[in-house]
N, C-alpha and C positions, 0 to 999 in steps of 0.2 A: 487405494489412496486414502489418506487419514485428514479428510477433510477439517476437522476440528483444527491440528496441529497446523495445519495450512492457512488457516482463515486469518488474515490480519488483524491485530489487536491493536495499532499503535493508532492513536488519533492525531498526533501529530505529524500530517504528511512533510511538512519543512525539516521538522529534523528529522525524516524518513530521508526528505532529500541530502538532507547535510552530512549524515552518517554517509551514503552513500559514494557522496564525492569525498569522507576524508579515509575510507577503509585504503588500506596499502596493501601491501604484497604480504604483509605475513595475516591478514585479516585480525581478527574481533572475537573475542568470545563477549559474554553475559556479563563475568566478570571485568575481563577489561573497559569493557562498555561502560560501565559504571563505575571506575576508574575514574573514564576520560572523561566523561559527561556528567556525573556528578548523580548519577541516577542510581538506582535500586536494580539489583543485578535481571530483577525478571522483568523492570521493565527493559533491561537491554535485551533480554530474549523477545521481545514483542518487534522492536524496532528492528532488530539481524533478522527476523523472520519476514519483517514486513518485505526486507530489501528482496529475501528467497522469494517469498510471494510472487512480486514483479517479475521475477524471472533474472535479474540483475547480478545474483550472488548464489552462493551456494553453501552449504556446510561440505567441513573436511576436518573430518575429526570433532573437536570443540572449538574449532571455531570457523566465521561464516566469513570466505574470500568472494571474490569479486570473480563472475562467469568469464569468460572471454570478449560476449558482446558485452558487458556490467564493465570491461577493462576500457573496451573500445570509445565507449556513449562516457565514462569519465573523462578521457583526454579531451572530448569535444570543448568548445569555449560557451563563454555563458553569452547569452542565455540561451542560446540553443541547446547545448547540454541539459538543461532544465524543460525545454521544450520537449526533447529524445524522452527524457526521464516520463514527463508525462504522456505522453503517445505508446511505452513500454507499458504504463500503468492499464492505461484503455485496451493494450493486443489481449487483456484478460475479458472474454467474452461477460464473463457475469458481470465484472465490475460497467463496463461499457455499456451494456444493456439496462442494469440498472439508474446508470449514471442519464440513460436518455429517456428510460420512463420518469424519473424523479425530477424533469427540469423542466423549473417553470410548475411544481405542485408546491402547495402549502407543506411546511415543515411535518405536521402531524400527518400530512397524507403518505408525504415520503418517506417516513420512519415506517409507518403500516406497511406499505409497499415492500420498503425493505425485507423488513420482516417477516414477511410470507413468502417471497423471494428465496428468503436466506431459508428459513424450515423447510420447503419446497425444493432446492438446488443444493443444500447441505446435510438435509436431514438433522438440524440443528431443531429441536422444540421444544429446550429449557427457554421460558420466556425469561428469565436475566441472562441467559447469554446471547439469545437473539436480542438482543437491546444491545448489549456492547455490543456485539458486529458491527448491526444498524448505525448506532451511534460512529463508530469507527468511519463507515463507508462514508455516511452523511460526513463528516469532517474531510473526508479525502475530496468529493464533492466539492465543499466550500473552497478547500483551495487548490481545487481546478477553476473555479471561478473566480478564483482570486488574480489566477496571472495572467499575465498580459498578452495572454495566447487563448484564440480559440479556436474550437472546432466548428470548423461549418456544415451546416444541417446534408448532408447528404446519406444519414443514417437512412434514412425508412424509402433510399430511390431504390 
């Protein structure tokens, strides 16, 4: 597995979510993405990969459709759909784990953490690209904490 190509780039988890619920039946590529969003074609690859990441979507050919449960957790209504979308995020062991060592430390602690996490579980040990990860995860972080859902501590029963 090509953990590099896997590891999410996009620091914007909102418009991680919003691509999400507007992908359609023929999907996204790189370029369309940056079409429709106004964006720079690789960062469209950061964000179509993010949604693969979650497990949501998938690539088919050149471009990235929506899985079957990615189909199902779309028609759901808001905001529970945004609920689904975040609890999909957390079934990714690293992100989850890291996401409950990090809460509740000091920003510099949790970037560290990350960071060694990431070189450690990815084999990643260019320090500027364990810095984007880091930075990436800490932002997905922020806006888990931003909504108006949360999870309750039964991680460490």
């Amino acid at each position: 597995m090509d953990h590099l190509a896997q590891f999410p780039q996009a620091d914007n988890l909102e418009l991680v979510y919003q691509v999400f619920v507007d992908l359609t039946e023929e999907g996204l590529n790189r370029y369309t993405f940056a079409d429709k969003y106004n964006m720079h074609d690789r960062q469209g690859a950061y964000y179509l990969n993010a949604i693969c990441f979650i497990g949501l979507a998938e690539k088919k050919g050149k471009n990235t459709t929506l899985t079957e449960r990615g189909k199902i957790i779309q028609l759901l209504d808001e905001p529970f759909r945004k609920k689904v979308f975040l609890l999909a995020i957390l079934e990714n062991q690293f992100v989850c784990d890291t996401y409950h060592i990090c809460k509740n430390k000091y920003k510099s602690e949790q970037k560290e953490i990350v960071e060694i996490l990431i070189e450690g579980t990815y084999g990643i040990d260019n320090d500027v690209m364990k810095a984007r990860r880091a930075r990436t995860l800490l932002s997905w972080y922020r806006w888990f904490e931003q909504q108006e859902f949360h999870i309750e501590e039964k991680y460490n029963e």
